[in-house]
mmCIF file of the N, C-alpha and C atoms, coordinates in Angstrom:
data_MODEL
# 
_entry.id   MODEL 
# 
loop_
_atom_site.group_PDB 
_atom_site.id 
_atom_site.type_symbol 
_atom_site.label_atom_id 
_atom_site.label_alt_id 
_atom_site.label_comp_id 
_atom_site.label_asym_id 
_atom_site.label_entity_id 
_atom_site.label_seq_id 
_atom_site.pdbx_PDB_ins_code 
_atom_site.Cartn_x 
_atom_site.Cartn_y 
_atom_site.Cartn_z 
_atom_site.occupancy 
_atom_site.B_iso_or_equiv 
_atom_site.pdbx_formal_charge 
_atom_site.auth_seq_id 
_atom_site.auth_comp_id 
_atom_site.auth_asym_id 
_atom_site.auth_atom_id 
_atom_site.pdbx_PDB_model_num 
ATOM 1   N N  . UNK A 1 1  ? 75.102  121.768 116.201 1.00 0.00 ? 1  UNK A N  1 
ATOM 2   C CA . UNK A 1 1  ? 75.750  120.604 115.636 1.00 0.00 ? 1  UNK A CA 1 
ATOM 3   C C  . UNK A 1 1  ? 74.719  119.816 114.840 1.00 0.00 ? 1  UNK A C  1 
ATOM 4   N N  . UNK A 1 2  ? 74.587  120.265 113.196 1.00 0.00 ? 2  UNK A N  1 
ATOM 5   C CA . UNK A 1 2  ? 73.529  119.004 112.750 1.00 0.00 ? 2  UNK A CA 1 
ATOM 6   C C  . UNK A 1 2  ? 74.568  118.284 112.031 1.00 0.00 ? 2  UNK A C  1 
ATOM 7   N N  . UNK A 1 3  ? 73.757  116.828 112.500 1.00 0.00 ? 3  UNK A N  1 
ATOM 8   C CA . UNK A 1 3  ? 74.355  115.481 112.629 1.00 0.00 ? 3  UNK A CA 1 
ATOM 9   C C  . UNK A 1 3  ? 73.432  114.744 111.405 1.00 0.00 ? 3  UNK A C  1 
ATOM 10  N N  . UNK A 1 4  ? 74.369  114.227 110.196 1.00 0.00 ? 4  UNK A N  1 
ATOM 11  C CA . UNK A 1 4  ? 73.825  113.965 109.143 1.00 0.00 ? 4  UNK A CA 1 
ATOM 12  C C  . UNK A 1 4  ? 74.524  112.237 108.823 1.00 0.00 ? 4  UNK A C  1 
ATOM 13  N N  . UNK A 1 5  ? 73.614  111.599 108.146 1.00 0.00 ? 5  UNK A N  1 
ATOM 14  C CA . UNK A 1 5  ? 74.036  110.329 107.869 1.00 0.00 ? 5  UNK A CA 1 
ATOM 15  C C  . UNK A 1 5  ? 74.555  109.821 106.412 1.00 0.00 ? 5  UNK A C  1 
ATOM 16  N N  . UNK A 1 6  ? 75.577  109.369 106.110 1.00 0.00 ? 6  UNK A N  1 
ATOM 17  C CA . UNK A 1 6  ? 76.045  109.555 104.552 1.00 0.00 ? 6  UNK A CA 1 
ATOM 18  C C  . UNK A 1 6  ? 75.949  108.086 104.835 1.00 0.00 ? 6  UNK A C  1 
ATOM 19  N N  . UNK A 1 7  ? 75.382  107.707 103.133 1.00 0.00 ? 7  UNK A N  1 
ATOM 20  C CA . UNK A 1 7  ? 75.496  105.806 102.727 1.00 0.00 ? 7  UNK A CA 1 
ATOM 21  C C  . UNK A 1 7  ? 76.540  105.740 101.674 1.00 0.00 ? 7  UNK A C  1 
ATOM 22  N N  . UNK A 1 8  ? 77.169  104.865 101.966 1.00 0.00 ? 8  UNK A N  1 
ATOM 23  C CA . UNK A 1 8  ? 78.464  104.534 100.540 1.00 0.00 ? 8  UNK A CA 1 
ATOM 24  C C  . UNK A 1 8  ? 78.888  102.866 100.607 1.00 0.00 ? 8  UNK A C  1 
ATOM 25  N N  . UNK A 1 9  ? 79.348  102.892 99.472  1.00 0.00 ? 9  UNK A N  1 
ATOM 26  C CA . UNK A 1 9  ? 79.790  101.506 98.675  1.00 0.00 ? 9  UNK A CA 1 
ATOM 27  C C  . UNK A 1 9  ? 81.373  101.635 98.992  1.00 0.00 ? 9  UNK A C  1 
ATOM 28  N N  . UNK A 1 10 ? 81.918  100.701 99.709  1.00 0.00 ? 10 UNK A N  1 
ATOM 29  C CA . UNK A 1 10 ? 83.381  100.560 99.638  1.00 0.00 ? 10 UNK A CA 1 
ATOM 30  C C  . UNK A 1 10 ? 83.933  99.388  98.772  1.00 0.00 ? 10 UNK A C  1 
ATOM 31  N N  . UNK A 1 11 ? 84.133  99.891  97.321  1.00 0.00 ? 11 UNK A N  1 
ATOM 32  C CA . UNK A 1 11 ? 84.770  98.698  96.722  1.00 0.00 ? 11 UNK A CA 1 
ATOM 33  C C  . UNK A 1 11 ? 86.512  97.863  96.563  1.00 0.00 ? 11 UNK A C  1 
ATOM 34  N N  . UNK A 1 12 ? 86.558  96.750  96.409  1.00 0.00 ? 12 UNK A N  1 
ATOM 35  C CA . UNK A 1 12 ? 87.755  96.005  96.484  1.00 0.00 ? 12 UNK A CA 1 
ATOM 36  C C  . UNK A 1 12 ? 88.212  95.265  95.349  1.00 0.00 ? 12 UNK A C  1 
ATOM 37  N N  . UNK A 1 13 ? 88.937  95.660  94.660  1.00 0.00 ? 13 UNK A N  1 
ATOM 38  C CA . UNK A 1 13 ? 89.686  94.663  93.554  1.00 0.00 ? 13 UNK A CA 1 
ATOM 39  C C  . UNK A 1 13 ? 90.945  93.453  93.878  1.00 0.00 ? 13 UNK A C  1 
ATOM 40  N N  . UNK A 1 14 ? 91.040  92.808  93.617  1.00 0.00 ? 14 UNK A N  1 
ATOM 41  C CA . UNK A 1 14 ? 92.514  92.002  93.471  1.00 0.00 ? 14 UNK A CA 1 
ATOM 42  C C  . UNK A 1 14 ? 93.819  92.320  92.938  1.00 0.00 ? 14 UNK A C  1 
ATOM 43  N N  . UNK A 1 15 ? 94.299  92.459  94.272  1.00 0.00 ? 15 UNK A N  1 
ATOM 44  C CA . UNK A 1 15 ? 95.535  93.149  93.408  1.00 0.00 ? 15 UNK A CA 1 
ATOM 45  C C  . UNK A 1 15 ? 97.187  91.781  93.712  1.00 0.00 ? 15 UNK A C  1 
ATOM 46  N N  . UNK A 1 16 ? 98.245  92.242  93.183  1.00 0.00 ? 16 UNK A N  1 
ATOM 47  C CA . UNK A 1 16 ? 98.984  91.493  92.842  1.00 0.00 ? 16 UNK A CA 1 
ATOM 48  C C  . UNK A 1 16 ? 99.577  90.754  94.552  1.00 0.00 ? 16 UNK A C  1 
ATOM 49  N N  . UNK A 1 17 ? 100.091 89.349  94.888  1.00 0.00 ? 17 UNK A N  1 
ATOM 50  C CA . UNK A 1 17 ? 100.113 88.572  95.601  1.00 0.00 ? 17 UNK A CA 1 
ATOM 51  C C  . UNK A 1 17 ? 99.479  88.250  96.888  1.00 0.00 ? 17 UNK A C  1 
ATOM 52  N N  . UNK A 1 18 ? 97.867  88.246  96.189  1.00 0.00 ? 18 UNK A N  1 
ATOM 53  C CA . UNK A 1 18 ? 96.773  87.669  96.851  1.00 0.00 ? 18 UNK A CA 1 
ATOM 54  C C  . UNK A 1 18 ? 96.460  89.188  97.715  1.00 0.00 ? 18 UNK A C  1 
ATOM 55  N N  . UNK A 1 19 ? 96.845  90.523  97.348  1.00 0.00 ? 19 UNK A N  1 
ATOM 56  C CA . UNK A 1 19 ? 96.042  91.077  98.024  1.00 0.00 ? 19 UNK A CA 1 
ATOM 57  C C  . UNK A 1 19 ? 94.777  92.115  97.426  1.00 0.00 ? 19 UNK A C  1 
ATOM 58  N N  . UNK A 1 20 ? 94.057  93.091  98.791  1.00 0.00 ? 20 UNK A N  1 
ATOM 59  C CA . UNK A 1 20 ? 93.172  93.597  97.824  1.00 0.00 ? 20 UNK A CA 1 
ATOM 60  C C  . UNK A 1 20 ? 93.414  95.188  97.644  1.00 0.00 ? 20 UNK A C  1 
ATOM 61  N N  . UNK A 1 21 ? 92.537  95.727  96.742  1.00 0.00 ? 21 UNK A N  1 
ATOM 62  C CA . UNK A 1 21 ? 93.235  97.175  96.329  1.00 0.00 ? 21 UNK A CA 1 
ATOM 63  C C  . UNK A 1 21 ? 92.245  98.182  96.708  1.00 0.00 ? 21 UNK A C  1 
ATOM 64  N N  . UNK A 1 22 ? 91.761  98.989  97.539  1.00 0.00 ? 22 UNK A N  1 
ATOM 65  C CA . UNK A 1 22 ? 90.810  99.527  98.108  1.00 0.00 ? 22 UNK A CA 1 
ATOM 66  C C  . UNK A 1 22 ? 90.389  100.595 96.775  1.00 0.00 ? 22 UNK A C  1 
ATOM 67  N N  . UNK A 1 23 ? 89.292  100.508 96.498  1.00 0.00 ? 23 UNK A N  1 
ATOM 68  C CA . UNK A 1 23 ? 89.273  101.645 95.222  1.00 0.00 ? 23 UNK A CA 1 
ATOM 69  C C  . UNK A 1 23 ? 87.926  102.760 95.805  1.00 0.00 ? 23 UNK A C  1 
ATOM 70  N N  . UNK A 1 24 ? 87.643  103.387 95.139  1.00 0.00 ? 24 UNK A N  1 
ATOM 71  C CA . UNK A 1 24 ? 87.370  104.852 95.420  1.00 0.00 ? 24 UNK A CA 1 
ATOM 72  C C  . UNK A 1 24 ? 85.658  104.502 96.007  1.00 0.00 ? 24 UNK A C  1 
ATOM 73  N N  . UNK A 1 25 ? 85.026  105.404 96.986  1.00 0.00 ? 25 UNK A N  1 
ATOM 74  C CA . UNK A 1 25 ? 84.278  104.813 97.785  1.00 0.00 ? 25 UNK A CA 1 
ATOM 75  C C  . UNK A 1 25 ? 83.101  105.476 97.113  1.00 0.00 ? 25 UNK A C  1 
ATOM 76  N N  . UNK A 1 26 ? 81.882  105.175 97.079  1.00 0.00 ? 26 UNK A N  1 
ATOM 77  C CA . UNK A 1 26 ? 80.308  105.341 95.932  1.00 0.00 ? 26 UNK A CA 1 
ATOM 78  C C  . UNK A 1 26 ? 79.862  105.915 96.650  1.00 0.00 ? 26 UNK A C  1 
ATOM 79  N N  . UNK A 1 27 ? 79.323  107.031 96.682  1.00 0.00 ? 27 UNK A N  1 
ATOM 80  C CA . UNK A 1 27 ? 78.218  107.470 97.604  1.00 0.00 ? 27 UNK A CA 1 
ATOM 81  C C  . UNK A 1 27 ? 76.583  107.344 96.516  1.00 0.00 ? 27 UNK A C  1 
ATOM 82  N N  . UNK A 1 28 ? 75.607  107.050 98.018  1.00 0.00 ? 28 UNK A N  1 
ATOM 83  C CA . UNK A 1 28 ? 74.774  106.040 97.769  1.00 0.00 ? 28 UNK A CA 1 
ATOM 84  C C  . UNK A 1 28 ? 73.511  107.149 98.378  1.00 0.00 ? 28 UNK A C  1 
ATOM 85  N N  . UNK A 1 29 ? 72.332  107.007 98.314  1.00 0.00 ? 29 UNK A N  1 
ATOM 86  C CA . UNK A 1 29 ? 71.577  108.018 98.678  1.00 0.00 ? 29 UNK A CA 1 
ATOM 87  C C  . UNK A 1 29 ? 70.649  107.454 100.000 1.00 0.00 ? 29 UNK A C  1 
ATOM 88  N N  . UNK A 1 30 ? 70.815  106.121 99.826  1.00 0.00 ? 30 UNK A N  1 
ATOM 89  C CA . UNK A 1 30 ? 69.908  105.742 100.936 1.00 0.00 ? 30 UNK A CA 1 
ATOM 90  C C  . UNK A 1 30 ? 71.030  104.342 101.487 1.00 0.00 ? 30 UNK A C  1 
ATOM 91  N N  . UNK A 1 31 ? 70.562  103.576 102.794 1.00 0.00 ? 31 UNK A N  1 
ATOM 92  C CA . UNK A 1 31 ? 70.955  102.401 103.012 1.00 0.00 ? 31 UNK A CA 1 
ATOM 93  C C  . UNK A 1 31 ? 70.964  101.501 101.564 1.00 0.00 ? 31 UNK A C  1 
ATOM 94  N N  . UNK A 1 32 ? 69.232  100.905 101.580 1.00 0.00 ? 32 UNK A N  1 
ATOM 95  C CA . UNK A 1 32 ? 68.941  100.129 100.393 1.00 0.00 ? 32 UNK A CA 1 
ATOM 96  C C  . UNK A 1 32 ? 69.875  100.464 98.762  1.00 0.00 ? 32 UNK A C  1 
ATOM 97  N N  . UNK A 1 33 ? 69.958  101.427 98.880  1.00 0.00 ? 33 UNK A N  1 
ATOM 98  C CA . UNK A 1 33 ? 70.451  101.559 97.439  1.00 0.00 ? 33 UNK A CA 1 
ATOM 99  C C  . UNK A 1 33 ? 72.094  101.205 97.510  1.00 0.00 ? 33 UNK A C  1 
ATOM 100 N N  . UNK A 1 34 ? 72.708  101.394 98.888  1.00 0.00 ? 34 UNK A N  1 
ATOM 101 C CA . UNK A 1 34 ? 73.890  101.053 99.180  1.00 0.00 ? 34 UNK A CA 1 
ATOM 102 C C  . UNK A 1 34 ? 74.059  99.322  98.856  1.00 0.00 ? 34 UNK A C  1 
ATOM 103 N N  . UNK A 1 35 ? 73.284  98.724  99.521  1.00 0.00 ? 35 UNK A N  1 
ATOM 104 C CA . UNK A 1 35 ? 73.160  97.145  100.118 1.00 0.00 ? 35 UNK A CA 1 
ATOM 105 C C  . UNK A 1 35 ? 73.059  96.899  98.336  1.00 0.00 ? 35 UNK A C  1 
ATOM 106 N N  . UNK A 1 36 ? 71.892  97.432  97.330  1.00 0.00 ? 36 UNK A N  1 
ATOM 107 C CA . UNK A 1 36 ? 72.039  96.993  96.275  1.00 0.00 ? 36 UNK A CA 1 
ATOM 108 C C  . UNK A 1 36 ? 72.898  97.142  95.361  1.00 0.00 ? 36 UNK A C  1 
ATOM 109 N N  . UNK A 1 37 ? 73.922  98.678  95.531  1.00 0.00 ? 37 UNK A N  1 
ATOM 110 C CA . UNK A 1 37 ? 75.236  98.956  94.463  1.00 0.00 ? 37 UNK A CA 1 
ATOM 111 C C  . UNK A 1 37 ? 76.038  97.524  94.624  1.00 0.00 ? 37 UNK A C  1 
ATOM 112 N N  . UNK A 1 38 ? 76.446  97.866  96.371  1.00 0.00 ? 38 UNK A N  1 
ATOM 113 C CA . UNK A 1 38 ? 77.806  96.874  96.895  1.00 0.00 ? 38 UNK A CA 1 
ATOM 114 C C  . UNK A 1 38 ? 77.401  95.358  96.226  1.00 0.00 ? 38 UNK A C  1 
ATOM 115 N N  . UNK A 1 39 ? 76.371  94.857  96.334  1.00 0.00 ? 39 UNK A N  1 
ATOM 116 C CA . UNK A 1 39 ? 76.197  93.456  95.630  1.00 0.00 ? 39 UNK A CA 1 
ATOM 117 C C  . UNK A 1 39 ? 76.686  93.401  94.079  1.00 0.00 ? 39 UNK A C  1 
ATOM 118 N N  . UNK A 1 40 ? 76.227  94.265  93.208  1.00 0.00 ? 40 UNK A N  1 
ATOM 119 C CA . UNK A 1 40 ? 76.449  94.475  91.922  1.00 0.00 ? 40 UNK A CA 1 
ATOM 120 C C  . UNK A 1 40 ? 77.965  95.366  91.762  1.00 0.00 ? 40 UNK A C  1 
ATOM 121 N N  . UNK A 1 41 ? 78.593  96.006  92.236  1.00 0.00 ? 41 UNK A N  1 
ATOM 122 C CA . UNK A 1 41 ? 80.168  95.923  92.493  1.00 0.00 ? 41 UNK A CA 1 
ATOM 123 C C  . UNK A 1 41 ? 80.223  94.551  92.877  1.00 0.00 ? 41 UNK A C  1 
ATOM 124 N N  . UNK A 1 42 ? 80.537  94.052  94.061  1.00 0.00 ? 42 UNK A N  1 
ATOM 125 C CA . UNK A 1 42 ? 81.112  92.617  94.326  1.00 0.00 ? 42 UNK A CA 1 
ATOM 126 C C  . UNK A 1 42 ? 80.700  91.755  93.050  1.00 0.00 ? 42 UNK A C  1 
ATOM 127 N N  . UNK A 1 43 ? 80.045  91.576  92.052  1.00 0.00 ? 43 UNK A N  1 
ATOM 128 C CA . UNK A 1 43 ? 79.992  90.905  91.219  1.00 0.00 ? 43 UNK A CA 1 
ATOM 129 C C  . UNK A 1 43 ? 81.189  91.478  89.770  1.00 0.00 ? 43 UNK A C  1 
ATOM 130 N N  . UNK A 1 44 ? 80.812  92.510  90.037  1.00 0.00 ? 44 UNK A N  1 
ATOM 131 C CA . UNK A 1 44 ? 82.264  93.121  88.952  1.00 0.00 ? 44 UNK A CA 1 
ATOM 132 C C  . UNK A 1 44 ? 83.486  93.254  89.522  1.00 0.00 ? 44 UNK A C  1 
ATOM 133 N N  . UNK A 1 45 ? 84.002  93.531  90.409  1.00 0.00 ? 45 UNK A N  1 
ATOM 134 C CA . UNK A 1 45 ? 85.298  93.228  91.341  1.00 0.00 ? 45 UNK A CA 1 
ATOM 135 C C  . UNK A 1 45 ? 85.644  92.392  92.191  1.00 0.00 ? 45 UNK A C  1 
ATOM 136 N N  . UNK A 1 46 ? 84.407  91.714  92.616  1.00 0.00 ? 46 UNK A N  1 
ATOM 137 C CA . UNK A 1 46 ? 84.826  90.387  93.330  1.00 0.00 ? 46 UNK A CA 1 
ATOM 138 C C  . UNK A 1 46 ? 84.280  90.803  95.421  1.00 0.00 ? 46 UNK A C  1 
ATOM 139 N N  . UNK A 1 47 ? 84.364  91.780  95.743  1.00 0.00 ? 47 UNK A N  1 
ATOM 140 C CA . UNK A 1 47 ? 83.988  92.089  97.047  1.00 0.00 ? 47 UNK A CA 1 
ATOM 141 C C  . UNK A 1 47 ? 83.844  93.845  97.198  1.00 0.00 ? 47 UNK A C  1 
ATOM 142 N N  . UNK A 1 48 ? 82.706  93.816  98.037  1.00 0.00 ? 48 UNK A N  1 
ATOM 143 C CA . UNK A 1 48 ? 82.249  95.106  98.342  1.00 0.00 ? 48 UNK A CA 1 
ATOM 144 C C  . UNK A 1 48 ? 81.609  95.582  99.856  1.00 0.00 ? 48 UNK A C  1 
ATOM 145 N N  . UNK A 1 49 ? 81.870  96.431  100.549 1.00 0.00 ? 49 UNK A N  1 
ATOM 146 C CA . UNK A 1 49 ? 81.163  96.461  101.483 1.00 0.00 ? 49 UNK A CA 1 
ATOM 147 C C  . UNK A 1 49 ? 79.940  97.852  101.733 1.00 0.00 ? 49 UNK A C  1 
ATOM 148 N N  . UNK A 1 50 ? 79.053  97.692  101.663 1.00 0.00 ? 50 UNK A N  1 
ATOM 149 C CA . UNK A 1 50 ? 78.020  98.827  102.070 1.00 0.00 ? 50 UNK A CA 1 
ATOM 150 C C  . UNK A 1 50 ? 77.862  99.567  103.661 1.00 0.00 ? 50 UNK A C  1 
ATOM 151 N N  . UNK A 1 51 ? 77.905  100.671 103.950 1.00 0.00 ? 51 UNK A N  1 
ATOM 152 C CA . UNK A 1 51 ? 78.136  101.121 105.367 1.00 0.00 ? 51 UNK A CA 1 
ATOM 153 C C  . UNK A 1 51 ? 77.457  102.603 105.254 1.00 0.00 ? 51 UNK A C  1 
ATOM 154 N N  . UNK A 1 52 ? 77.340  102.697 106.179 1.00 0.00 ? 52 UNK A N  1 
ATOM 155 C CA . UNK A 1 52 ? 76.759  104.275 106.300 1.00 0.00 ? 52 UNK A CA 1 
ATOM 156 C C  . UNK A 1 52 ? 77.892  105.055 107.724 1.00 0.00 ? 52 UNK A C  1 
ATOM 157 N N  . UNK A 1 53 ? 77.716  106.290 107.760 1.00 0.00 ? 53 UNK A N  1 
ATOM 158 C CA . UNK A 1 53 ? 78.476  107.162 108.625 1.00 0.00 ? 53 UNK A CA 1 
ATOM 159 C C  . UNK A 1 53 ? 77.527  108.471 109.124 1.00 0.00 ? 53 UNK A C  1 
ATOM 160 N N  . UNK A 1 54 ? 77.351  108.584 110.407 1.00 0.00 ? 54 UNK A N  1 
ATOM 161 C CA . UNK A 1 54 ? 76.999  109.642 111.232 1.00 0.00 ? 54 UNK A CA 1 
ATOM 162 C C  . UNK A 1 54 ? 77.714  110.649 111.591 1.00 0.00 ? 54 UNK A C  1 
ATOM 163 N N  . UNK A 1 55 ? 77.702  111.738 111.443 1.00 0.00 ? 55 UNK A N  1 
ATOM 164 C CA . UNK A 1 55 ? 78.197  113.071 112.244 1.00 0.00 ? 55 UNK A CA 1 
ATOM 165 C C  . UNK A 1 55 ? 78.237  114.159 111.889 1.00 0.00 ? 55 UNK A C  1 
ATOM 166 N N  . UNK A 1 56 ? 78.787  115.327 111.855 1.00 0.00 ? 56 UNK A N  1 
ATOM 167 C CA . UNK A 1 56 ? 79.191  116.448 112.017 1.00 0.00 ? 56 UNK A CA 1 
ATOM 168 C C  . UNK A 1 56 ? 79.875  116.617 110.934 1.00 0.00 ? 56 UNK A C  1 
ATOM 169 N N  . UNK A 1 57 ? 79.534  116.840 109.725 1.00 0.00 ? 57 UNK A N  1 
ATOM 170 C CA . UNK A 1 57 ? 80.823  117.430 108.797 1.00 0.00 ? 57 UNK A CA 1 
ATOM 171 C C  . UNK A 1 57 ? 81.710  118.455 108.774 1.00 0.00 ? 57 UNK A C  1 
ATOM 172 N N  . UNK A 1 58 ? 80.573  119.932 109.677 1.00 0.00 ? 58 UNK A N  1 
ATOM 173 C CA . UNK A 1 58 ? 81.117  120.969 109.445 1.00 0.00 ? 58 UNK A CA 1 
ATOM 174 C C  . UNK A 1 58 ? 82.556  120.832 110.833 1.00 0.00 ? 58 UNK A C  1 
ATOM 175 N N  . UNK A 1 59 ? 82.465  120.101 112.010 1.00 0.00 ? 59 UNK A N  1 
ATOM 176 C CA . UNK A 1 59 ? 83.473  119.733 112.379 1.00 0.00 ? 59 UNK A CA 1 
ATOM 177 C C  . UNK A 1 59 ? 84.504  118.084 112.185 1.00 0.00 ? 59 UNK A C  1 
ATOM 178 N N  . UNK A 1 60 ? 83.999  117.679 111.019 1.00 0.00 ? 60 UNK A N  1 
ATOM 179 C CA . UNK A 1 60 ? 84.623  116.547 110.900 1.00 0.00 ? 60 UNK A CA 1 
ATOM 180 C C  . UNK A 1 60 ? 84.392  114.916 112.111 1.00 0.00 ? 60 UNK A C  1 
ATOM 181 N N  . UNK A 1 61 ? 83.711  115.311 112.990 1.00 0.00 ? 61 UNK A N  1 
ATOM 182 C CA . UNK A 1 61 ? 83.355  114.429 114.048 1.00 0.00 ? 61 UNK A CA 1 
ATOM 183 C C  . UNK A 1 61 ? 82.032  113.873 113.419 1.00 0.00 ? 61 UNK A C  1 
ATOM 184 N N  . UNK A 1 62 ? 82.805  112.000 113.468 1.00 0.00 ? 62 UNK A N  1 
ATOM 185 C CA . UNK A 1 62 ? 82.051  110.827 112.681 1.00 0.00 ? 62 UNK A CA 1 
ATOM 186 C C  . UNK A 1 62 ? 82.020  109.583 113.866 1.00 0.00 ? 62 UNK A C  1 
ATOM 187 N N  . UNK A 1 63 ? 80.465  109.473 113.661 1.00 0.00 ? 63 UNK A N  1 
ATOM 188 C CA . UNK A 1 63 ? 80.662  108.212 114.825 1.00 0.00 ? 63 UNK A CA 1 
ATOM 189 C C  . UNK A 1 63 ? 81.321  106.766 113.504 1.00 0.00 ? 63 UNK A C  1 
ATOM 190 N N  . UNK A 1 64 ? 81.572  105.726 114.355 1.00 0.00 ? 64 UNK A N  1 
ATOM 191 C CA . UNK A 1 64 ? 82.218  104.444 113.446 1.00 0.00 ? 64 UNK A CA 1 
ATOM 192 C C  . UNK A 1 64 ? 81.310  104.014 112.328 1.00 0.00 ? 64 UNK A C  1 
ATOM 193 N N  . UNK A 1 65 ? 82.028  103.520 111.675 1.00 0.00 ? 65 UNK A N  1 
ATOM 194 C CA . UNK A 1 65 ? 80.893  102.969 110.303 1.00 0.00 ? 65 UNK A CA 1 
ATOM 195 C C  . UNK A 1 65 ? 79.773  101.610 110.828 1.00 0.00 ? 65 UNK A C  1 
ATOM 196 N N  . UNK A 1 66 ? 78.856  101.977 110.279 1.00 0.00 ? 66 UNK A N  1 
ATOM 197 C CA . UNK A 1 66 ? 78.071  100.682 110.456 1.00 0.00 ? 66 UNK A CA 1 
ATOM 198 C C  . UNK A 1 66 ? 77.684  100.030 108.910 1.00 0.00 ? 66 UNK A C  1 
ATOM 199 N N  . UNK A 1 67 ? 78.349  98.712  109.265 1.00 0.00 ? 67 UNK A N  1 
ATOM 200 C CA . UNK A 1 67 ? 78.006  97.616  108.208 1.00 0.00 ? 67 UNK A CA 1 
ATOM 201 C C  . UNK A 1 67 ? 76.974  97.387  107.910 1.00 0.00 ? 67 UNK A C  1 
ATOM 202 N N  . UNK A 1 68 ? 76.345  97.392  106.849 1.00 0.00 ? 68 UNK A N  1 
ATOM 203 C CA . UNK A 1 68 ? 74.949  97.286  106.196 1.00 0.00 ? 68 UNK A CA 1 
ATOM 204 C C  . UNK A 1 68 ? 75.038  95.857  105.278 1.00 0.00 ? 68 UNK A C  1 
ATOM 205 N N  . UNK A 1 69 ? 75.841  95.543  104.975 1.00 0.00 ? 69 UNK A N  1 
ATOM 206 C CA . UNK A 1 69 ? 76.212  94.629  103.973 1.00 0.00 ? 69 UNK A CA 1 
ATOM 207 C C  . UNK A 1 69 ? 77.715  94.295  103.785 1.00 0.00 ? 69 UNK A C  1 
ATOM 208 N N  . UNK A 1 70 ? 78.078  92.783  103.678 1.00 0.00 ? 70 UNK A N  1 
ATOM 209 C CA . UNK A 1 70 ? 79.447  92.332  102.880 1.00 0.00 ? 70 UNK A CA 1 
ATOM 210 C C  . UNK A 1 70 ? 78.843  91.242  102.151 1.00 0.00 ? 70 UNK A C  1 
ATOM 211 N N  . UNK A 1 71 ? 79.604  91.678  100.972 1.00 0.00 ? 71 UNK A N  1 
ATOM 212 C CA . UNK A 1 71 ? 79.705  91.006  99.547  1.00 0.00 ? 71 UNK A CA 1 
ATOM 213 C C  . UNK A 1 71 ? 81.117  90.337  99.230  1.00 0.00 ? 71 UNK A C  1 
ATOM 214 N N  . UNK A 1 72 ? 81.374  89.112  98.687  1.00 0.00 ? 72 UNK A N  1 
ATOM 215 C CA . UNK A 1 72 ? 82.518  88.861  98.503  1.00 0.00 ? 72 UNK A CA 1 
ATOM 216 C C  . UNK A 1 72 ? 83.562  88.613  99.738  1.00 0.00 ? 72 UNK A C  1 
ATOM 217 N N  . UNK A 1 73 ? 84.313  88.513  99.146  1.00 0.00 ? 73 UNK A N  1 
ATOM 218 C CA . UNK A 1 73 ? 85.708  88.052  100.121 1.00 0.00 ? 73 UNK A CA 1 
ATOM 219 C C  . UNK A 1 73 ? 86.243  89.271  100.468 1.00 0.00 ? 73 UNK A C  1 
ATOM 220 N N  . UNK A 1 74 ? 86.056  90.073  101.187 1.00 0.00 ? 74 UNK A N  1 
ATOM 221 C CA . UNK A 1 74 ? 86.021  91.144  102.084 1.00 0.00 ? 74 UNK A CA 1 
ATOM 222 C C  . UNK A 1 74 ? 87.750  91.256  102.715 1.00 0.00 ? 74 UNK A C  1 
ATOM 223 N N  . UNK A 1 75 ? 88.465  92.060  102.327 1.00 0.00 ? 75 UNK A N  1 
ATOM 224 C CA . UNK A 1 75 ? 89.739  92.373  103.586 1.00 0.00 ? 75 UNK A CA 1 
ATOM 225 C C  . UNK A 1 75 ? 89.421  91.773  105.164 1.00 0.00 ? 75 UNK A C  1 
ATOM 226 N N  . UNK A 1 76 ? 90.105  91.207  106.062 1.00 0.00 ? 76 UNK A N  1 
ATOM 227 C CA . UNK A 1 76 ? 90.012  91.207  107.589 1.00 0.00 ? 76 UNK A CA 1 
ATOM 228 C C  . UNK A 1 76 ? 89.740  92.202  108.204 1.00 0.00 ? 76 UNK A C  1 
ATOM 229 N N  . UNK A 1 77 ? 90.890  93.518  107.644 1.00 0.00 ? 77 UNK A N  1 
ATOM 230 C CA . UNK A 1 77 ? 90.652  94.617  107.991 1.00 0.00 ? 77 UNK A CA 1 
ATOM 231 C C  . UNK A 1 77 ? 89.963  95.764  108.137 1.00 0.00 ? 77 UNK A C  1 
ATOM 232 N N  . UNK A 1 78 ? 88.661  95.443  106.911 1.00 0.00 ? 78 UNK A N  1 
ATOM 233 C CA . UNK A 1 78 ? 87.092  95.634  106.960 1.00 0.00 ? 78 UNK A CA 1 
ATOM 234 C C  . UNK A 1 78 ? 85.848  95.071  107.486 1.00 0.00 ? 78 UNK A C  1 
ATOM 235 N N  . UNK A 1 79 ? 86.192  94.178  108.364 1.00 0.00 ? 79 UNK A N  1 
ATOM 236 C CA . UNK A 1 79 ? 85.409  93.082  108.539 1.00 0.00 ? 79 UNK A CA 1 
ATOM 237 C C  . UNK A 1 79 ? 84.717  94.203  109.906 1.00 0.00 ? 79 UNK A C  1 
# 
C-alpha cells in the first residue's frame, strides 16, 4: 500500500441567489504552492480553499482533507 500525498486549490465563484459554484479543483505540487495559488484564486473569484489529501490511489482509500488555507468567504460546507 504506497500512501501518497496530493496538494490542490479548491476554487469558488458566486453564483446566482447568494450562492457559491464549486469550480474545478488545481492540483498544486507542494503545500506552499497550494496556500499561494488559493490566495491569488480568492482574489479572482472571491474565495478559495487550499488542502492536501493522503492515501492509496491504487485502492481509492483517502484519509480526510486537511486545510492548509481559507481565502475569502468560504461555503459552511467547506469550512
Amino acid at each position: 500500500m504506497a500512501s501518497t500525498t496530493y496538494y490542490a486549490v479548491q476554487p469558488f465563484e458566486n453564483a446566482p441567489q447568494g450562492r457559491s459554484r464549486v469550480l474545478q479543483p488545481i492540483v498544486t505540487k507542494s503545500g506552499e504552492e497550494a496556500v499561494r495559488r488559493a490566495e491569488r484564486v480568492a482574489k479572482e473569484k472571491g474565495r478559495a480553499i487550499a488542502f492536501s489529501r493522503t492515501g492509496d490511489d491504487d485502492i481509492g482509500d483517502f484519509d480526510e482533507p486537511i486545510i492548509l488555507g481559507r481565502f475569502g468567504d468560504v461555503p459552511r460546507e467547506f469550512e
